[in-house]
C-alpha positions as a printed NumPy array, in Angstrom:
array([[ 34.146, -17.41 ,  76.599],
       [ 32.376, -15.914,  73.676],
       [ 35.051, -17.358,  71.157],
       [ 34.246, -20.657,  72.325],
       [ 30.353, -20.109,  71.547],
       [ 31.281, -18.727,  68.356],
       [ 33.247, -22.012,  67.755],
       [ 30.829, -24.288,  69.006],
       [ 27.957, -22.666,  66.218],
       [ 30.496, -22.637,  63.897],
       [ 30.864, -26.497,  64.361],
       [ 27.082, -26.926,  64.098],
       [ 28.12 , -26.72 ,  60.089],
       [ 30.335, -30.103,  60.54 ],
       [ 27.553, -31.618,  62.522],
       [ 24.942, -30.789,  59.375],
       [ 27.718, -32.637,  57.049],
       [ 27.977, -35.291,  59.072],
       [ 23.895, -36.455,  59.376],
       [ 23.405, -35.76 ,  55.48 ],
       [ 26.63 , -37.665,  54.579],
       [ 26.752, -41.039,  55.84 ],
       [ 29.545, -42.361,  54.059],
       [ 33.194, -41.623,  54.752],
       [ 34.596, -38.06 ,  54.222],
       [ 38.219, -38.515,  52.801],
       [ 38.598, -34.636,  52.161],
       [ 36.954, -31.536,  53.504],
       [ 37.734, -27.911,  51.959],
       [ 37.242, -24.743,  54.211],
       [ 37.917, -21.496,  53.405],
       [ 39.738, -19.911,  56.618],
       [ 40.119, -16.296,  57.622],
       [ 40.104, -15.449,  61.551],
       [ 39.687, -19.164,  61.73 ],
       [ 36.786, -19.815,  63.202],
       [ 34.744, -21.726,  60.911],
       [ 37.56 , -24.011,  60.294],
       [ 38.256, -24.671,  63.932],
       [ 34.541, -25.424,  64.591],
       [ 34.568, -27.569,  61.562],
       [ 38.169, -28.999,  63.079],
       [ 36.365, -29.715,  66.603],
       [ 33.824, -31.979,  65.452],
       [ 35.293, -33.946,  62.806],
       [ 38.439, -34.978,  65.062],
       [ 35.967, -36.026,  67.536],
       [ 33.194, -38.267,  65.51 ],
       [ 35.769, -38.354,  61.972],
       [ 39.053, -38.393,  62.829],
       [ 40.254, -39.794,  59.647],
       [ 38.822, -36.74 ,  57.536],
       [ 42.039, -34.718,  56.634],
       [ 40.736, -30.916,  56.454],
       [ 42.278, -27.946,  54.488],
       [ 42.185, -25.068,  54.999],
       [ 41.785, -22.03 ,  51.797],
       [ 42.885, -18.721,  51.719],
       [ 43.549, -16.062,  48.758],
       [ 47.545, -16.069,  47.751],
       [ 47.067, -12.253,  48.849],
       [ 46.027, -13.198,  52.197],
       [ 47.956, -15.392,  53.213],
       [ 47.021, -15.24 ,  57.074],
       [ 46.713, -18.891,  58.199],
       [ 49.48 , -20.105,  56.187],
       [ 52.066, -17.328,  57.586],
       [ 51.271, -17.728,  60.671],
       [ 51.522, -22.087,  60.62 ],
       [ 54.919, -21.243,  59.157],
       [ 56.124, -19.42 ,  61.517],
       [ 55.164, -20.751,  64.262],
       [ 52.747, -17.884,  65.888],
       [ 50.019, -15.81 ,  64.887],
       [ 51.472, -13.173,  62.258],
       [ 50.316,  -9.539,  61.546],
       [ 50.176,  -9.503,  58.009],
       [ 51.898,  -6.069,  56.856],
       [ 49.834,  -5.759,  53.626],
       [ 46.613,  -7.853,  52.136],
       [ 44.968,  -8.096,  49.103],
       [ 41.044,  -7.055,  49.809],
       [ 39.703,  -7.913,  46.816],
       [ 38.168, -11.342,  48.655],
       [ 37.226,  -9.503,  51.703],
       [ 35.104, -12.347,  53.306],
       [ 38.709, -13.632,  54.309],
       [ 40.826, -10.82 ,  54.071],
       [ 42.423, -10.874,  57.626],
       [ 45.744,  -9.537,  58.664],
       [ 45.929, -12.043,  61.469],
       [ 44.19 , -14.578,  62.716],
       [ 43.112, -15.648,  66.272],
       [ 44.884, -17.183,  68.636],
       [ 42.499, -19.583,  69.781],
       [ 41.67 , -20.666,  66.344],
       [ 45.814, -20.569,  65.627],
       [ 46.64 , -22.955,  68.25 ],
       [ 43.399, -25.444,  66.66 ],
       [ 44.187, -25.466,  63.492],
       [ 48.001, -25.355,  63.346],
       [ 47.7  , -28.971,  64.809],
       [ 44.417, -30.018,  63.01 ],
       [ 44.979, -28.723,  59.637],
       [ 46.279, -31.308,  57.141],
       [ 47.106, -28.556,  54.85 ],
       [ 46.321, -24.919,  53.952],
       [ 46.507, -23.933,  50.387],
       [ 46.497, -20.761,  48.784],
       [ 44.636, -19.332,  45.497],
       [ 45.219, -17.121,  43.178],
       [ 42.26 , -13.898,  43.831],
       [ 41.41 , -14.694,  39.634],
       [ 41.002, -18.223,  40.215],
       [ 38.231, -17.645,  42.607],
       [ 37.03 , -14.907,  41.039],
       [ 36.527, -16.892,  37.882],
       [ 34.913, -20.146,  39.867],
       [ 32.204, -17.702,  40.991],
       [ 31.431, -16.45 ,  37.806],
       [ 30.984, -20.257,  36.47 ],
       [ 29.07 , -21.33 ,  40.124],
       [ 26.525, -17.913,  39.   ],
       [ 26.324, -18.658,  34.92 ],
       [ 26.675, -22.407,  35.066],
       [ 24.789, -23.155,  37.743],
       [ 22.508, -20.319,  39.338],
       [ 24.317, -20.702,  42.845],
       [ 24.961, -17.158,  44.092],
       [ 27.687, -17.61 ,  45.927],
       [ 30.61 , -14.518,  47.582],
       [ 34.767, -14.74 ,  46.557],
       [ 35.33 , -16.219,  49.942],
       [ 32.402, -19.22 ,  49.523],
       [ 34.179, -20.032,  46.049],
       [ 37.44 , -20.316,  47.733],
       [ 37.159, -23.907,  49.035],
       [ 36.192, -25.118,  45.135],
       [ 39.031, -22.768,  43.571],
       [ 41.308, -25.242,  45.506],
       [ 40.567, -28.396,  43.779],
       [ 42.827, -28.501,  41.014],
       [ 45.412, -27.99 ,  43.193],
       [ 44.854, -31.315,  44.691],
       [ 43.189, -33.154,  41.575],
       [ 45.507, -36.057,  42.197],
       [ 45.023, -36.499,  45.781],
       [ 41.479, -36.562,  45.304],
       [ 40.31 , -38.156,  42.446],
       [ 37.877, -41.002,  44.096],
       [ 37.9  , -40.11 ,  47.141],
       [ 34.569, -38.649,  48.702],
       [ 35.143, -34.581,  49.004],
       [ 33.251, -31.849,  50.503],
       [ 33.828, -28.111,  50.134],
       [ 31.926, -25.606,  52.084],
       [ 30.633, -23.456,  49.426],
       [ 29.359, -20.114,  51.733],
       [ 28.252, -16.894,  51.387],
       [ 25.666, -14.822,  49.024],
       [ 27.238, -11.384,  50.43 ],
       [ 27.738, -10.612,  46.403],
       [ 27.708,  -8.186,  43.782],
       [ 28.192, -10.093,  40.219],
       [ 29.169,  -7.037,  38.117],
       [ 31.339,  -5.672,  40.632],
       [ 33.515,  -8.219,  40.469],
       [ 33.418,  -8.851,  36.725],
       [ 34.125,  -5.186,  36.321],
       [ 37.578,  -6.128,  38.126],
       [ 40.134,  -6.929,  35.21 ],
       [ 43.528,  -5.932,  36.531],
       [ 44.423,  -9.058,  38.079],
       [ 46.456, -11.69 ,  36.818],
       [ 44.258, -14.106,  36.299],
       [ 41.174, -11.493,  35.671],
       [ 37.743, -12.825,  36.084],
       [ 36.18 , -13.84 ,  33.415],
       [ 32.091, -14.06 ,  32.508],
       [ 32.694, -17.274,  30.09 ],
       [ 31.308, -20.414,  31.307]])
């Protein structure tokens, strides 16, 4: 019973989209992890906006979501990559599993830089203090810059759990983060 609460506040987010934005919603970005906020988010709009397709984020070293709608059944991840550790789930829950494996239009994966380097420009360019996992859902949208481009999109931007320089300090990564706006 408590997962269902948890899903039904976690939808309250979808219901605050939907009474600022009265327009269509073509495209909605959500970073997962256990799930929950996407299958609160998934919950409302397939009830009042069916026609919104919804995808799901997650860091290419977490991977949870993703390995589990592939195969088929939640997955215990045998190794993840902490560094966004807002999402940084070896598996997620069932409950959420069985929503969004049928709700999800897609889930996407980013590259841990990417998002670290989308923070960095949401903090210098724009004064939003926002964590890794918050930036995910942005992070995504060159990956789908085609798909997109005038449509009406919304990403759920989350999080101030954050430490700037920490994650600045943090240049071993492929795509290291980088302070220029």
């Amino acid at each position: 019973m408590t997962i269902l609460w948890l899903l039904e506040g976690q939808g309250t987010v979808a219901l605050e989209i939907l009474e600022d934005i009265r327009q269509p919603v073509d495209y909605l970005f959500v970073p997962v992890s256990g799930g929950r906020l996407a299958s609160g988010i998934i919950t409302v709009f397939r009830k009042l906006r069916p026609e919104t397709k919804i995808l799901g984020v997650e860091p290419e070293g977490t991977p949870s979501m993703k390995t589990a709608i592939h195969n088929g059944r939640v997955t215990t991840l045998k190794k993840i990559d902490s560094f966004i550790d807002g999402v940084a789930v070896k598996h997620v829950g069932e409950i959420t599993f069985e929503i969004c494996k049928d709700y999800l239009y897609d889930v996407i994966t980013v590259p841990e830089g990417l998002v670290c380097s989308k923070m960095l420009k949401l903090y210098n360019n724009d004064a939003i203090v926002a964590e890794l996992a918050g930036a995910l859902s942005l992070s995504a949208l060159p990956l789908y810059e085609k798909e997109i481009k005038g449509k009406n999109v919304i990403c759920i931007l989350s999080g101030s759990n954050n430490d700037i320089s920490y994650h600045a300090s943090r240049r071993s990564r492929k795509e290291p983060c980088s302070m220029k706006g």
